[in-house]
N, CA, C and O atoms as a GROMACS GRO file, in nm:
protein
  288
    1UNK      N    1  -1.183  -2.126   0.324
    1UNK     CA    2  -1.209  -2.075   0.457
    1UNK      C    3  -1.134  -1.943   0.475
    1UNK      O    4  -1.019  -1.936   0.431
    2UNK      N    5  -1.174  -1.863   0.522
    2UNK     CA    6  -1.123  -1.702   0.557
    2UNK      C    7  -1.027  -1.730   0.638
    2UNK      O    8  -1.030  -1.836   0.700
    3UNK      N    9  -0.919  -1.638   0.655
    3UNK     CA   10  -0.821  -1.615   0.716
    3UNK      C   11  -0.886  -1.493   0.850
    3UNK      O   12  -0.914  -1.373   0.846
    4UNK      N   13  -0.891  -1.620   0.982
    4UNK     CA   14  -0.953  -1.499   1.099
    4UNK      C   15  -0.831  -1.367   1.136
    4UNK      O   16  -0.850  -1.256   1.187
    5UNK      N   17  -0.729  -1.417   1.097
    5UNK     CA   18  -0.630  -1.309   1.142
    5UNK      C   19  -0.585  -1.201   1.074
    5UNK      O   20  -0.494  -1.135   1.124
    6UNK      N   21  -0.651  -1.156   0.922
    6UNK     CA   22  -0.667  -1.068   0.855
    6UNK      C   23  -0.772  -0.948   0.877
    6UNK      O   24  -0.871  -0.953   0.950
    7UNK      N   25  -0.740  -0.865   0.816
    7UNK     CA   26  -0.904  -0.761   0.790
    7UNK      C   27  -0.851  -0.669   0.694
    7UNK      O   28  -0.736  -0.625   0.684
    8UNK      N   29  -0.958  -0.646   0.623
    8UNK     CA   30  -1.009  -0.600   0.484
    8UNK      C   31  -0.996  -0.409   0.547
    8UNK      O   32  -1.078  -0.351   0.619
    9UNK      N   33  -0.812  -0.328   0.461
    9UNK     CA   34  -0.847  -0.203   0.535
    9UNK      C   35  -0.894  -0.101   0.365
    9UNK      O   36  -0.890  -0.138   0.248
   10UNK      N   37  -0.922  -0.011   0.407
   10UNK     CA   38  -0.868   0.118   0.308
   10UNK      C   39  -0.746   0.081   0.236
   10UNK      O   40  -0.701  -0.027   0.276
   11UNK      N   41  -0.684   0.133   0.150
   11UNK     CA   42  -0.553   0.188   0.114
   11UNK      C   43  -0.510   0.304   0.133
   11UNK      O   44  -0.579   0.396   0.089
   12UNK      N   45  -0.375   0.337   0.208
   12UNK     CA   46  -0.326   0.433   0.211
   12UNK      C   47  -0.322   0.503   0.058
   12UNK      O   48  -0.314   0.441  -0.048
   13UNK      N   49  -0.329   0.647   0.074
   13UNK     CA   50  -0.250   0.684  -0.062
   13UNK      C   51  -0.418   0.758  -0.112
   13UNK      O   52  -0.421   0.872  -0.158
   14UNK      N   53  -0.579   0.652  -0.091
   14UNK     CA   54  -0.698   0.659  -0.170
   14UNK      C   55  -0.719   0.826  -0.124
   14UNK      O   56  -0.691   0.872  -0.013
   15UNK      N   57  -0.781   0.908  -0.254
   15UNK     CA   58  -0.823   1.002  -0.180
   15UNK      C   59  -0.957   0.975  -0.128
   15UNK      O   60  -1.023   0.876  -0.159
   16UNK      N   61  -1.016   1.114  -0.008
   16UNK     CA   62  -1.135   1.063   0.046
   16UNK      C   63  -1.167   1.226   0.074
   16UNK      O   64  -1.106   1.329   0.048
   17UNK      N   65  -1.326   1.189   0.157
   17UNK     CA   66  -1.389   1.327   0.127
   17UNK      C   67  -1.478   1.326   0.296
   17UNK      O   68  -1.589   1.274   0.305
   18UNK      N   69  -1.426   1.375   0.386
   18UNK     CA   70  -1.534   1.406   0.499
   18UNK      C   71  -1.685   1.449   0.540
   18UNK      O   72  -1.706   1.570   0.550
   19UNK      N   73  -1.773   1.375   0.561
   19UNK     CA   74  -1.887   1.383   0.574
   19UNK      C   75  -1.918   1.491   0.599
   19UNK      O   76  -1.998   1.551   0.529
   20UNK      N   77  -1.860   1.546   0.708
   20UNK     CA   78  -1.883   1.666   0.758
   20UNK      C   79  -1.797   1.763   0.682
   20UNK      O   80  -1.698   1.707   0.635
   21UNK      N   81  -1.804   1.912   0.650
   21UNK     CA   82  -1.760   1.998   0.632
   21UNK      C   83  -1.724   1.970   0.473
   21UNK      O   84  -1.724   2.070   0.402
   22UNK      N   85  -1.692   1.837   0.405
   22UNK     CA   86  -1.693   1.773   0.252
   22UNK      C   87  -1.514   1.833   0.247
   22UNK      O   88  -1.495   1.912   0.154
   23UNK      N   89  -1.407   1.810   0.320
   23UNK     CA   90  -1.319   1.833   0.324
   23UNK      C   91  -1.236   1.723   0.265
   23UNK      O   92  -1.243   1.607   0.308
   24UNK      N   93  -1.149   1.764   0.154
   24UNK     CA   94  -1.031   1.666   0.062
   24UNK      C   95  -0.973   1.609   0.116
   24UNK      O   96  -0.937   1.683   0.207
   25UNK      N   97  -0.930   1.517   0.131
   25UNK     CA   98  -0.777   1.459   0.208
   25UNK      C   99  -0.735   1.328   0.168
   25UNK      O  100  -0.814   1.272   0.092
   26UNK      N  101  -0.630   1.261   0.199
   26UNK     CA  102  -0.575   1.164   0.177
   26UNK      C  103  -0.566   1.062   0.273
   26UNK      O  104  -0.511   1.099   0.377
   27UNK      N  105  -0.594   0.972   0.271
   27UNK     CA  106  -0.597   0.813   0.396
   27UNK      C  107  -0.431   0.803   0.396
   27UNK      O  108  -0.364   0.768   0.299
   28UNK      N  109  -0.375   0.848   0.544
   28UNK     CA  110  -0.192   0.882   0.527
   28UNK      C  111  -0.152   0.733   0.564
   28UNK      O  112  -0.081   0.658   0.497
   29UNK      N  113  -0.254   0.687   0.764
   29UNK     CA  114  -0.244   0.565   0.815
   29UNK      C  115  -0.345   0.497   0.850
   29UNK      O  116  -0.449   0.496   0.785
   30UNK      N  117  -0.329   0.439   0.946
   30UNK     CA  118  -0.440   0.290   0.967
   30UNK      C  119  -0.438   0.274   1.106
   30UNK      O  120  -0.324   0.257   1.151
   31UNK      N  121  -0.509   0.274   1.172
   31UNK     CA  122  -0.460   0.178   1.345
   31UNK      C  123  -0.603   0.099   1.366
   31UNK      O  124  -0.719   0.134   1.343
   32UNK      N  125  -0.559   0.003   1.407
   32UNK     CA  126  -0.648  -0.068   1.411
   32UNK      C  127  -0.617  -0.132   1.631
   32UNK      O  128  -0.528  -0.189   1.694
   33UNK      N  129  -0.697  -0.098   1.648
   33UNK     CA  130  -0.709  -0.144   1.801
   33UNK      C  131  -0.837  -0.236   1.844
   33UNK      O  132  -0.954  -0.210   1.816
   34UNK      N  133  -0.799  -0.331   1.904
   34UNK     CA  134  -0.937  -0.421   1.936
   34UNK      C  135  -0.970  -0.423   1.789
   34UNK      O  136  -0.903  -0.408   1.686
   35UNK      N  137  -1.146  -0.455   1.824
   35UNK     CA  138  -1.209  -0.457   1.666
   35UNK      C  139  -1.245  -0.309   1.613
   35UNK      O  140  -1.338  -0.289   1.535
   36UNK      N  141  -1.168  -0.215   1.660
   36UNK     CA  142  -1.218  -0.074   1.611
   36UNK      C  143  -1.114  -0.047   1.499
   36UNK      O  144  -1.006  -0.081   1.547
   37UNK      N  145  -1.098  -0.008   1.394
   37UNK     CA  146  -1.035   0.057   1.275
   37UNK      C  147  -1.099   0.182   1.275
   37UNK      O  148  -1.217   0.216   1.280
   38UNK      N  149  -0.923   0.283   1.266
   38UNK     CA  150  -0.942   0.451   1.207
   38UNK      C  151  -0.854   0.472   1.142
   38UNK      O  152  -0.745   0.416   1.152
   39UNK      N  153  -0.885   0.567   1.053
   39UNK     CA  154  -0.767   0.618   0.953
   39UNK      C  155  -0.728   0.773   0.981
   39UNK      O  156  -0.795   0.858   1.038
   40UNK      N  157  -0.642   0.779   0.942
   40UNK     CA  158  -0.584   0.899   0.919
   40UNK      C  159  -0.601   0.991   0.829
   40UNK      O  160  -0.584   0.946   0.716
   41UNK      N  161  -0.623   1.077   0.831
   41UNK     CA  162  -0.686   1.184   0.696
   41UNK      C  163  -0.571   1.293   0.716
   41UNK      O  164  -0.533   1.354   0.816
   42UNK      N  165  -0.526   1.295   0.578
   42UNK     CA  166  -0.448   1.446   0.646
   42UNK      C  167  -0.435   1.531   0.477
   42UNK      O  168  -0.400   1.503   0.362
   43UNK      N  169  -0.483   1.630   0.544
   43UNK     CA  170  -0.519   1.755   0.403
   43UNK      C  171  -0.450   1.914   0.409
   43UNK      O  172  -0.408   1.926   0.524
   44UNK      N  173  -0.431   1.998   0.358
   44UNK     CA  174  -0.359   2.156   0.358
   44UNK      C  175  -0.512   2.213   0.403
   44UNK      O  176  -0.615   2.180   0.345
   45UNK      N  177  -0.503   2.312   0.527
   45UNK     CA  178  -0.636   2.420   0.528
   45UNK      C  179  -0.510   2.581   0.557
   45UNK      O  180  -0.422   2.612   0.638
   46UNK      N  181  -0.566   2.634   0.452
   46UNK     CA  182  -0.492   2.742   0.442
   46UNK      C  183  -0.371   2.757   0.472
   46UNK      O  184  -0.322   2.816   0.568
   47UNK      N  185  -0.298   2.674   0.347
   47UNK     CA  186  -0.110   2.618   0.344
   47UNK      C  187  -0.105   2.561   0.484
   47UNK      O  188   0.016   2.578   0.505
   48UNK      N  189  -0.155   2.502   0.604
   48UNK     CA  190  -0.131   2.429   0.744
   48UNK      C  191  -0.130   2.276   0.686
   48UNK      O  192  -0.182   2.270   0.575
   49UNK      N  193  -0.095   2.186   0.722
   49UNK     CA  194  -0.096   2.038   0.733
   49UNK      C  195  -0.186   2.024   0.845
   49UNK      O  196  -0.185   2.084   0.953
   50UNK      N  197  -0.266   1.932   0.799
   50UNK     CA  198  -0.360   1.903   0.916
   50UNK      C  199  -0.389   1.733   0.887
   50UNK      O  200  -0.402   1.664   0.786
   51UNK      N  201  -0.392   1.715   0.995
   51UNK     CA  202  -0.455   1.544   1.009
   51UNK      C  203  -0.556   1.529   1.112
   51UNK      O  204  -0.548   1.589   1.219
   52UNK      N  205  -0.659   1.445   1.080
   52UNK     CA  206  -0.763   1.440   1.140
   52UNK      C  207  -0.757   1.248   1.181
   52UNK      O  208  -0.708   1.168   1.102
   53UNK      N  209  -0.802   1.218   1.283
   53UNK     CA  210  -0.878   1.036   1.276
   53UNK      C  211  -1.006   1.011   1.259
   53UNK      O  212  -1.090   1.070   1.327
   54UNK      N  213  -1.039   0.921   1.166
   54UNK     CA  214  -1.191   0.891   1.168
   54UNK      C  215  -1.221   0.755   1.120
   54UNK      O  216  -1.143   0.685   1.056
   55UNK      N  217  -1.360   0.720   1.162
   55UNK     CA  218  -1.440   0.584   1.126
   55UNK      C  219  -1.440   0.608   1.015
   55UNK      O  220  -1.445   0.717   0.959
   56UNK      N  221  -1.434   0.454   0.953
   56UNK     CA  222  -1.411   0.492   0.843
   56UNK      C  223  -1.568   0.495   0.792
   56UNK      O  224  -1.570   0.471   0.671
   57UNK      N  225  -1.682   0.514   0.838
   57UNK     CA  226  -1.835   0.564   0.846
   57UNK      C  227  -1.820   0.746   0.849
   57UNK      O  228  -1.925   0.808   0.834
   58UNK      N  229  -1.686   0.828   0.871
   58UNK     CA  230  -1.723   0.916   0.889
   58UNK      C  231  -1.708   1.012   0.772
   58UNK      O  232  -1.736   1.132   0.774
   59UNK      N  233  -1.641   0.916   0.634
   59UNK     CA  234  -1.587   0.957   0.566
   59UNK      C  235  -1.596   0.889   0.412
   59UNK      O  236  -1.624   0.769   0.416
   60UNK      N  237  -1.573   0.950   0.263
   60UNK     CA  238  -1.637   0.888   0.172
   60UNK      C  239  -1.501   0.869   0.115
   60UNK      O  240  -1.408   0.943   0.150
   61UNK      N  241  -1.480   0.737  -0.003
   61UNK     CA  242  -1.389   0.771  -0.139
   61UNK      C  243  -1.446   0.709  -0.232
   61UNK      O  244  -1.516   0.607  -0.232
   62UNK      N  245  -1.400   0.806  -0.348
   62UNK     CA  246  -1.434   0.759  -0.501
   62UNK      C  247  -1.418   0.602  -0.501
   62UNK      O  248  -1.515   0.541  -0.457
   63UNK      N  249  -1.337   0.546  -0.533
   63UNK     CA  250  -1.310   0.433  -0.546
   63UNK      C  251  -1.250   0.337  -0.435
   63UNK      O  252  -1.129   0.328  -0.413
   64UNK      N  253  -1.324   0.283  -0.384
   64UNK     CA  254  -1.285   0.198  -0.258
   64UNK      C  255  -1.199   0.127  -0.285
   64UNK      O  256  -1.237   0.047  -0.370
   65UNK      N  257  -1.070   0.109  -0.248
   65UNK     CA  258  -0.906   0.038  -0.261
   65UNK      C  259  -0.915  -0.023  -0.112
   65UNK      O  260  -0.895   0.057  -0.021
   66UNK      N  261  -0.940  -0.143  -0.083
   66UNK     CA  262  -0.896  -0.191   0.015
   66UNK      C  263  -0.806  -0.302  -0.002
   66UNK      O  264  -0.809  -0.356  -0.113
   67UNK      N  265  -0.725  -0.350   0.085
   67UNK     CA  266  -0.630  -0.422   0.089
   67UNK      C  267  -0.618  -0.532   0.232
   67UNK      O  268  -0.629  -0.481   0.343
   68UNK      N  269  -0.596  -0.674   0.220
   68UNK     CA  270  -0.547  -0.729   0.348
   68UNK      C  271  -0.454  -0.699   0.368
   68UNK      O  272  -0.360  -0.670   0.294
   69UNK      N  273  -0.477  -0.703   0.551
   69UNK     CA  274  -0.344  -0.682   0.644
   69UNK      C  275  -0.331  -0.818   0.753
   69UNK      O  276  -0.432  -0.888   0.762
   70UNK      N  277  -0.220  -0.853   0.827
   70UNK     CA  278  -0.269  -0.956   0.930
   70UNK      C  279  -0.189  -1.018   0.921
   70UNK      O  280  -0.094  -0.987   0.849
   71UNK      N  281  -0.194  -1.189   1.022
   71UNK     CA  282  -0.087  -1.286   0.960
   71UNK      C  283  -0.141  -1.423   0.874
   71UNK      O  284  -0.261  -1.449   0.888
   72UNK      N  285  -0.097  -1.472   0.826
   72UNK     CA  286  -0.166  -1.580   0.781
   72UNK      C  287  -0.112  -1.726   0.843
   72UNK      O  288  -0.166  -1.832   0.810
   0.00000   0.00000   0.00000
């Protein structure tokens, strides 16, 4: 039987690639509110640090690393 108090996230650390604009970045965090999950993207645009939030629909990675979080 599944554990209801878990959910299946990303891994920090995976790189990933923005739908829009096809911009590099790295999954930094996670927040998860209600049943909505966003991550954190944060990439260099012309030597700046930048972080962006997004669904994770808004955004691609090579190799999907997800991990449980939650209590058991």
């Amino acid at each position: 039987m599944a554990n209801k108090n878990s959910i299946e996230v990303i891994k920090c650390g995976v790189k990933a690639t923005t739908k829009i604009s096809q911009i590099e970045a790295i999954v930094t965090a996670i927040s998860i509110r209600f049943n909505r999950t966003s991550y954190e993207l944060s990439y260099f645009n012309n030597g700046e640090y930048k972080t962006v939030w997004l669904d994770e629909s808004e955004f691609t990675v090579e190799k999907i690393e997800k991990t449980k979080i939650g209590f058991n």
